[in-house]
Every structure is written in structure tokens, then in C-alpha cells.
N, C-alpha and C positions, 0 to 999 in steps of 0.2 A: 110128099115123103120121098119118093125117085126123085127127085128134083134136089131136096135138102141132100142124098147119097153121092148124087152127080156135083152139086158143089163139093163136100166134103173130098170128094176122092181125087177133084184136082184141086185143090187147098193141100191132101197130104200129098199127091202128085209133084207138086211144086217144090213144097218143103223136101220130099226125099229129092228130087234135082239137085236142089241148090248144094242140100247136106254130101252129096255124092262129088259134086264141082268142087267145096269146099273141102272135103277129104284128100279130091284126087289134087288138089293145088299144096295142101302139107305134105301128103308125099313126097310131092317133087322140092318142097323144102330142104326136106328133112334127108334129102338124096343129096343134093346139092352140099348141105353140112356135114352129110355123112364123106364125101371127095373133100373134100377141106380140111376136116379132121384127118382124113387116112394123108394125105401132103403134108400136115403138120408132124402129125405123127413119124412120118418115115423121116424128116426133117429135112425136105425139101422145099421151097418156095412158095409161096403161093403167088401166082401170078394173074390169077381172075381181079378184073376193078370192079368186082360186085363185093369186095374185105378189105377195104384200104387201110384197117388197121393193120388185121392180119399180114397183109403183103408187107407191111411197111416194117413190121415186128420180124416176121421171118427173115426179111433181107438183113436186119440191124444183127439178128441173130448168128446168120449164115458167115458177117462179117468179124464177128465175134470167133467163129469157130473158124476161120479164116485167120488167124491172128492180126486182123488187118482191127484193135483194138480202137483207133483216133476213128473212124469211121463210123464204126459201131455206134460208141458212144453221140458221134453226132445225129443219125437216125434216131437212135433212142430220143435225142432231143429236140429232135423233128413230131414223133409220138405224141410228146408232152406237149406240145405246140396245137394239137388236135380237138385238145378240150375231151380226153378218155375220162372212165370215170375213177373211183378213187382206189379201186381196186387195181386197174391196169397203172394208173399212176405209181402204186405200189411196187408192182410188177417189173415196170422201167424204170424206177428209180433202183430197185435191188441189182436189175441187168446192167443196167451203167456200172454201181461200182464194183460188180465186177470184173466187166472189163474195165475199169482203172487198176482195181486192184492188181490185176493180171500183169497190166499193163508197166504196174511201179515195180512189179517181181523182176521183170527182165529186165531192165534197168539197170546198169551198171553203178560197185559201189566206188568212189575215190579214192583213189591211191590211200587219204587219210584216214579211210572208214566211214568219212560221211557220204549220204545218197546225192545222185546227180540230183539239181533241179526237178529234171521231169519227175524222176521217181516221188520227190517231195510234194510239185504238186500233187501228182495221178492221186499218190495216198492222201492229202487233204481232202481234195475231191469225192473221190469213193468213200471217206471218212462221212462224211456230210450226204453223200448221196443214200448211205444205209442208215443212216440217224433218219434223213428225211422217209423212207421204208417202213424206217421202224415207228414212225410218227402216225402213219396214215394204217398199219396194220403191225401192231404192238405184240401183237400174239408170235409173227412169222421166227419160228426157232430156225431156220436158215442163215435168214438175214442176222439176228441176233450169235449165230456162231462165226458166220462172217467176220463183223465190225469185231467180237472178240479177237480173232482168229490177226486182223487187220492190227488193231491195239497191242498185240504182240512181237507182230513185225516190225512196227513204228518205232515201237519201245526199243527192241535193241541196234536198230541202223539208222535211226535220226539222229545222231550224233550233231551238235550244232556246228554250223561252218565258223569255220575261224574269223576271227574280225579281220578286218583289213590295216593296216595299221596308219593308212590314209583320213579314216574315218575315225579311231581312238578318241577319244576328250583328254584333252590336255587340263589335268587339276590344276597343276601348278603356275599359271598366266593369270593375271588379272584383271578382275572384274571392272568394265566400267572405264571413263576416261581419265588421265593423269592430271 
């Protein structure tokens, strides 16, 4: 019977060890996540390579708030390059257009009313980047006031560019040899 007491009590000896290492090791997790949050939070960098998403996300961000927007967008697509899952793909796909979106705003319009180029890309682009948002989480009313918000803009400054009159079709020549 003292015998059967002396195993038990290190059988529970052990088990509370282990449970005590194993507590004291989430702790220190859950510390670690707790400085990473408060860095995200103040919205500063993260610069530990123990979150290479997070690092890779905050810089794309930073560069965003930066107006340094072509940068941005290419981090973001560094992100997506990662294999995230379909949430953060959501995520970088909403951040991207808006840095294009951003990005087509400051953009100059032409003398004749129509948008430069770039602005015509960046807005196709961010067009496509929040459809593809809105694909993967259908719910997000951001991204859905966005791409409105986007279709509105498009609407009244996509005026088409004028043809060239190099490239015109000539109706009147005919078809075929004499």
C-alpha cells in the first residue's frame, strides 16, 4: 500500500512538472504575442524574424503610409507569394487596392479630361484587386464601399482617349485585289 502511495505521488509529481513547464512555456508565448500586438498596434514595424508575415505586412503598410504606394503594392505581392491563408489573402488583396486606388487619386487628369495612363491602370488594377476581396470574403462592407466608392470615380474621369487618327479605319478603300 506505501508503495502503491510512493508510485502515485511521483506519477502526480511528474504530471504537475510537466503541467507547470508546459504553462510556464505559454506564458512566455503569449508575452512574446502580447510585444507584437502592442508594435502592430502603435504601428510600428515589426522587426523580429520569429512573423515574417507580420514583418513583411507592417513594412508593406508603413510604405503605404509613406505614400511611397508602387512599393507597397509590391510587398503586398511578395505576401501573396507566401502561400497566407485565405483570410490574409483577403486582407492583401483589399491593401493593395488601396494603395492603387490611392495611388490613381493623385494622378494627374489631362488637359482633355481624360486620366493619365497610370491613373487608368492603378484604377483597373485596385478594380480587380477588390472584386478579387470581395471573392474570397463577400461579407467585407469596407472593401464593398471601397470598389463602390472606386466605380464612382472611374465613372466620371475615364473619359476615353481620343483615337489617333493614324490608327482610324478607312471605310471608304477597297476590299481585296483589282
Amino acid at each position: 500500500m506505501i508503495r502503491h502511495i510512493k508510485n502515485s505521488n511521483v506519477v502526480f509529481g511528474a504530471l504537475l512538472t510537466i503541467g507547470l513547464v508546459g504553462a510556464g512555456y505559454e506564458a512566455f508565448q503569449i508575452h512574446r504575442i502580447e510585444q507584437v500586438n502592442r508594435v502592430v498596434a502603435a504601428g510600428q514595424l515589426v522587426t523580429s524574424d520569429r512573423y515574417p508575415y507580420l514583418q513583411k505586412f507592417t513594412a508593406a503598410y508603413d510604405q503605404g503610409n509613406k505614400k511611397d504606394y508602387k512599393h507597397a503594392v509590391q510587398t503586398y505581392g511578395q505576401l501573396l507569394e507566401t502561400k497566407p491563408t485565405l483570410a490574409q489573402q483577403a486582407k492583401i488583396q483589399y491593401n493593395i487596392a488601396n494603395n492603387l486606388f490611392v495611388f490613381g487619386l493623385i494622378r494627374r487628369i489631362n488637359d482633355d479630361g481624360t486620366l493619365q495612363d497610370e491613373a487608368r491602370y492603378a484604377y483597373t488594377q485596385a478594380k480587380m484587386a477588390y472584386e478579387q476581396s470581395l471573392r474570397i470574403t463577400p461579407q467585407d462592407r469596407a472593401a464593398k464601399f471601397n470598389l463602390n466608392l472606386l466605380h464612382s470615380v472611374m465613372a466620371n474621369n475615364m473619359k476615353p482617349a481620343p483615337k489617333d487618327q493614324s490608327t482610324m479605319e478607312l471605310s471608304n478603300l477597297p476590299i481585296g485585289l483589282p
